[in-house]
C-alpha positions as CSV (number, residue, x, y, z in Angstrom):
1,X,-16.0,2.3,36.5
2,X,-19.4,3.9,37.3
3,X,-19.8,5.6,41.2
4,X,-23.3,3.8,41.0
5,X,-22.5,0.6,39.8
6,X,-18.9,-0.3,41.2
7,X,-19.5,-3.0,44.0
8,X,-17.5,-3.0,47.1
9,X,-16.0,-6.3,49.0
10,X,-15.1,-6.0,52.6
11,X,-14.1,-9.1,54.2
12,X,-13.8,-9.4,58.4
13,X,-12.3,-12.7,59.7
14,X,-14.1,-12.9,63.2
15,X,-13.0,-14.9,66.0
16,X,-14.1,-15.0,69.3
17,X,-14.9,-11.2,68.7
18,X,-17.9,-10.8,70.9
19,X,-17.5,-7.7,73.0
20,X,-16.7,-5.7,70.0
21,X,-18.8,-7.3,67.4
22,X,-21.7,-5.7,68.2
23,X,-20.2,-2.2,67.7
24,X,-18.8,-3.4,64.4
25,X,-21.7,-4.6,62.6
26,X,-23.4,-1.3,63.4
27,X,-20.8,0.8,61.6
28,X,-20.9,-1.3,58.3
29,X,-25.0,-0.6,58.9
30,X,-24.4,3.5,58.8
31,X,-21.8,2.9,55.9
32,X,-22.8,5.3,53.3
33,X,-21.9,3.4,50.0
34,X,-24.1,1.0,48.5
35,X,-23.6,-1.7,47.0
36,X,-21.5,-3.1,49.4
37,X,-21.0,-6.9,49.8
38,X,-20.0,-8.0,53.2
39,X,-18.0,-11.3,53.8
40,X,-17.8,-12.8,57.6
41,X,-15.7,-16.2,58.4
42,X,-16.2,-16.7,61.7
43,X,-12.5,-18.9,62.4
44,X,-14.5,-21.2,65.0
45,X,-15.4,-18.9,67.5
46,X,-16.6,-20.3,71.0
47,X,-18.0,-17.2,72.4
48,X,-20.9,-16.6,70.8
49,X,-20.2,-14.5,67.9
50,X,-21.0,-17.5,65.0
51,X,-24.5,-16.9,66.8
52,X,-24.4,-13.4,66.6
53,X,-23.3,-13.0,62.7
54,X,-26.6,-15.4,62.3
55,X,-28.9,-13.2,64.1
56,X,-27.8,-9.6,62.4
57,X,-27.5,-11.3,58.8
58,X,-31.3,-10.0,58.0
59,X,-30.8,-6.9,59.7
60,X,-27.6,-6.5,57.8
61,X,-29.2,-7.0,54.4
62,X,-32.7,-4.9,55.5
63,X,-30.4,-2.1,55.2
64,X,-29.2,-2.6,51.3
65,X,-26.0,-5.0,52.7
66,X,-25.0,-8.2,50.7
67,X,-24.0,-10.8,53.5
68,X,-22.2,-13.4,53.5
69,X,-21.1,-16.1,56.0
70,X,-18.7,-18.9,56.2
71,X,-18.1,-20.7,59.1
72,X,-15.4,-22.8,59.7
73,X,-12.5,-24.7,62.3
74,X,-9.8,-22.2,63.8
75,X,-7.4,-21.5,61.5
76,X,-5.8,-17.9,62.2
77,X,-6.7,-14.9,60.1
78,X,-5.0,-15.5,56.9
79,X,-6.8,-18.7,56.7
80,X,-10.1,-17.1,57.6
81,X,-9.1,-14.5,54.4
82,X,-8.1,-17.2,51.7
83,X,-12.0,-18.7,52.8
84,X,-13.6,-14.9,51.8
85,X,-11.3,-14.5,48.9
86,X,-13.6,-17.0,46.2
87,X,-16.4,-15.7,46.8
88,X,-15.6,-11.6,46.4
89,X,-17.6,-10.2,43.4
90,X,-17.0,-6.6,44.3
91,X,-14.7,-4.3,41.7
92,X,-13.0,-2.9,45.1
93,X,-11.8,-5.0,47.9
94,X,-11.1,-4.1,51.4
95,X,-10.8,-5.9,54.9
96,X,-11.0,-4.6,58.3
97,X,-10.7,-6.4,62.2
98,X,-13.6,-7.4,63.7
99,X,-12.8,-5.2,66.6
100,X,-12.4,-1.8,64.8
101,X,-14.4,0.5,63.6
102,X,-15.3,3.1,60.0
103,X,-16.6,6.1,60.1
104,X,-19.7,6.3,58.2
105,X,-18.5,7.7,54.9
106,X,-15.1,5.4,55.2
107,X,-15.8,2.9,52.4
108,X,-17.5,5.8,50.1
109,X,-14.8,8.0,50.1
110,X,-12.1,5.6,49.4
111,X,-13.8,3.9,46.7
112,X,-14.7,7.5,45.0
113,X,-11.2,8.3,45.1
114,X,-10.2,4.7,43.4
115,X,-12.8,6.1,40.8
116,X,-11.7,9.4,40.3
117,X,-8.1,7.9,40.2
118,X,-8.0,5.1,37.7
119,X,-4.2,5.2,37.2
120,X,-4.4,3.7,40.9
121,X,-4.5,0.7,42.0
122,X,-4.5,1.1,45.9
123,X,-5.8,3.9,48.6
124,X,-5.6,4.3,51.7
125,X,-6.9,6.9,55.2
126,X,-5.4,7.6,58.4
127,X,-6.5,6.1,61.1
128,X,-7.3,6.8,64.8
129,X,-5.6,4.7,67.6
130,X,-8.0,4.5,70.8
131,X,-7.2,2.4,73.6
132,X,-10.3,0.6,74.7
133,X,-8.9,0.1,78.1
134,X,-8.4,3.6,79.0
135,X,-11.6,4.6,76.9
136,X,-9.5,7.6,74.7
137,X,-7.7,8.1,71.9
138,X,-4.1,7.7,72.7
139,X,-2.8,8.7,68.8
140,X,-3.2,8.5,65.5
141,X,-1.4,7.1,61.9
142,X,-0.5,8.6,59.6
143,X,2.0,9.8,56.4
144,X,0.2,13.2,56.2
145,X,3.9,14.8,56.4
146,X,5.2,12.3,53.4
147,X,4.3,12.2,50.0
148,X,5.5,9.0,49.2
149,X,2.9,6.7,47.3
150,X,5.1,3.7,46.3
151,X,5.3,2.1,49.7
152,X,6.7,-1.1,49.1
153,X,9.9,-0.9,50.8
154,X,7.9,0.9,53.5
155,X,5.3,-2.0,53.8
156,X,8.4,-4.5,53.7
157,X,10.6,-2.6,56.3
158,X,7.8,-1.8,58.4
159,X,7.9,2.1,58.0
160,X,4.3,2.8,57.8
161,X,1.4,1.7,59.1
162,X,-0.7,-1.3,57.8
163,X,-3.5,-1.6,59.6
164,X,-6.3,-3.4,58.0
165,X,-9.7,-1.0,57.5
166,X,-7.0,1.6,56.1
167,X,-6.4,0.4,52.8
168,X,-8.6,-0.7,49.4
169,X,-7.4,-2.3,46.7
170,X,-8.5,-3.0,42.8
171,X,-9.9,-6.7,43.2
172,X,-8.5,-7.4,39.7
173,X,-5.0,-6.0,41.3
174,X,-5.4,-8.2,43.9
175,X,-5.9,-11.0,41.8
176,X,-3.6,-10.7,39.6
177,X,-0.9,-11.0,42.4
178,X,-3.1,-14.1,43.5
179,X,-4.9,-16.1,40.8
180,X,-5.5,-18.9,42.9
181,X,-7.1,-16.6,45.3
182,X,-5.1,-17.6,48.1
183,X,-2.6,-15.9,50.6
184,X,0.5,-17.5,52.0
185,X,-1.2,-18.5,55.5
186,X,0.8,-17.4,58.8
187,X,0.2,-17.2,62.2
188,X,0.8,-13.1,61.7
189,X,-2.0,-12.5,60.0
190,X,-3.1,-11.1,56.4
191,X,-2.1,-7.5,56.0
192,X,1.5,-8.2,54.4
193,X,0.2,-10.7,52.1
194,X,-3.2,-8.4,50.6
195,X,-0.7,-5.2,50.9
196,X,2.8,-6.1,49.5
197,X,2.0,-7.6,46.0
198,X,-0.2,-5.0,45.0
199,X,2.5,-2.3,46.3
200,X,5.4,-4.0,44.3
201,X,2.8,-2.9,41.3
202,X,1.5,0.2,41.5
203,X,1.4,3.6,43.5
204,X,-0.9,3.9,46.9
205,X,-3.1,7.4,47.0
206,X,-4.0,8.8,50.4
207,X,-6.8,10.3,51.7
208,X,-5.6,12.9,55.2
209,X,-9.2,11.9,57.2
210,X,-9.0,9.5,59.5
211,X,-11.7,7.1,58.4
212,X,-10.7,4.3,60.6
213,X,-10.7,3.4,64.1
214,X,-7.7,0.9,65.3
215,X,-9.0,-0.3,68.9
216,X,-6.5,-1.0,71.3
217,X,-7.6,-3.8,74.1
218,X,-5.6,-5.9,76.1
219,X,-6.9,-9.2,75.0
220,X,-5.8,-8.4,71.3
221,X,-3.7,-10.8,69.7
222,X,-0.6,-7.9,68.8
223,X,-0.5,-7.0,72.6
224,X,-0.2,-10.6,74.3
225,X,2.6,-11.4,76.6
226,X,5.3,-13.5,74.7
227,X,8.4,-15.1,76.5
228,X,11.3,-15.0,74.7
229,X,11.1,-18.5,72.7
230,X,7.5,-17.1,71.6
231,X,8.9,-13.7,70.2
232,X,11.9,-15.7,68.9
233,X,9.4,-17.6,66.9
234,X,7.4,-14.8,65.6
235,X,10.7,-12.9,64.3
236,X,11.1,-16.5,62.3
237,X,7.4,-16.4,61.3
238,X,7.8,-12.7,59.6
239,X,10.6,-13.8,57.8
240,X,9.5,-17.0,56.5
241,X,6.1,-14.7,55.7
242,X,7.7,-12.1,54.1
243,X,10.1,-14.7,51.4
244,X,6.6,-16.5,50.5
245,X,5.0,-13.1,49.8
246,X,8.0,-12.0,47.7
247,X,7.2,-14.9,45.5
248,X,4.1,-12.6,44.5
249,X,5.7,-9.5,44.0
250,X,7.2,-7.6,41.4
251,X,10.7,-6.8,42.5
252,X,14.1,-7.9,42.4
253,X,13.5,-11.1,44.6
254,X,17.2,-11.8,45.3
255,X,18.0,-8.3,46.5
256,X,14.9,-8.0,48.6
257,X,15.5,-12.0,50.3
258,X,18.4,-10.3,51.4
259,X,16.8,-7.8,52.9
260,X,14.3,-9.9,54.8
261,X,16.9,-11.8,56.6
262,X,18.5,-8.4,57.4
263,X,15.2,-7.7,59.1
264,X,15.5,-10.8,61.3
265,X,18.8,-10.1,62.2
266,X,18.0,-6.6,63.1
267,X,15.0,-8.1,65.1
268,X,16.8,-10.6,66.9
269,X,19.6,-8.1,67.8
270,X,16.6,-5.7,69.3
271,X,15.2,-8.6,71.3
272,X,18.4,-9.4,73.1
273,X,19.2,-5.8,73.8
274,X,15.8,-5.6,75.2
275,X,16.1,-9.1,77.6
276,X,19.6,-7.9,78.8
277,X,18.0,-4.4,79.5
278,X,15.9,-6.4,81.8
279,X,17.6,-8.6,83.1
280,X,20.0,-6.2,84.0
281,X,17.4,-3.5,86.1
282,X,15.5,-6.8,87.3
């Protein structure tokens, strides 16, 4: 794999993402590797950012950018992904919200170290937690202190982070995993399915830097008030995501279904604690 020939895919499912957008498309302008193909599905956005991805495309591309765009009804961010995934042509694949940001050199120094690693099939930074309301940093991720590189129990129990922007993956790994380019779609969004399957089959390298920004607002879709039917629901959503996925994975399947529902048990058992906690200081 040749430094200047490999090709890089990052994919960004964008909805209604137009207060951050802006600051976005900038940093994939300052990234430092070329070629890099960019892949936008705006997932029927009403606010204006449709319009916005339109109007930057040529700026995009003036500065040595592939762009692409694909437009289409709401459908939540897995859906938004499995309309990005056909068209990738890059060697590397990555993804990353439309309301977060890379540092300049964030693509090039993961894809150098995929390169310089080649018994790898997955990387991954640390990343920087900043809390747009309170305009500062408030913490960061990271397994600096571990140097555990198969993470797929990790992944599956939630032990470590998963934030999309951290990772990149071989795109013939990925597919492999999916060879009808398509992710099992959920209303929890896309970073179990593109992480778990490749993690079930090979060893994840980590670069110390963080070369990611996760930004905290409170309009994102992980901080959103739930009542307790709604976070009910979700615990059944990430278990009925996380048996689909399994189906892609190379693992013992029976011992790790098991496992999942232990999860949702778990879960469930935290969520009552928690509403009798409040209910009872109320």
């Amino acid at each position: 794999m040749s430094a200047t020939k490999t090709l890089v895919t990052i994919m960004t499912p964008v909805y209604n993402a137009l207060p951050y957008l802006p600051d976005y498309l900038e940093c994939l302008k300052k990234q430092t590797w070329r070629p890099l193909e960019c892949i936008f599905v705006d997932d029927g956005s009403i606010d204006g950012s449709a319009q916005l991805l339109q109007k930057e495309k040529s700026a995009m591309e003036e500065t040595g950018l592939t762009v692409k765009l694909v437009f289409k009804e709401h459908g939540g961010q897995a859906s938004a992904i499995n309309s990005a995934l056909p068209l990738v042509t890059g060697e590397l694949i990555t993804w990353c919200d439309d309301d977060d940001l890379l540092t300049p050199d964030s693509i090039e120094k993961k894809a150098q170290w995929l390169i310089d690693h080649p018994d790898y099939g997955m990387v991954r930074s640390d990343s920087t937690i900043y809390d747009m309301d309170k305009k500062c940093k408030i913490g960061k991720a990271s397994d600096q202190g571990s140097s555990a590189e198969n993470l797929f129990d990790d992944i599956l129990l939630d032990r470590t982070y998963c934030f999309a922007g951290c990772y990149m993956i071989r795109t013939e790994l990925l597919f492999s995993c999916y060879p009808d380019k398509r992710i099992p779609e959920s209303p929890e969004g896309q970073n179990l399915q593109l992480l778990l399957p490749p993690a079930s089959r090979t060893a994840c390298g980590h670069i110390p830097e963080e070369l990611h920004t996760y930004r905290r607002h409170s309009k994102s879709h992980s901080r959103q008030g739930r009542s307790f039917k709604e976070c009910m629901e979700r615990i059944k959503n990430f278990t009925a995501l996380r048996l689909a996925i399994l189906d892609h994975c190379q693992c013992d399947r029976e011992k790790y279904k098991k496992i999942a529902a232990g999860i949702e048990q778990s879960s469930i058992k935290e969520l009552l604690c928690q509403v009798a906690h409040k209910t009872r200081f109320s």
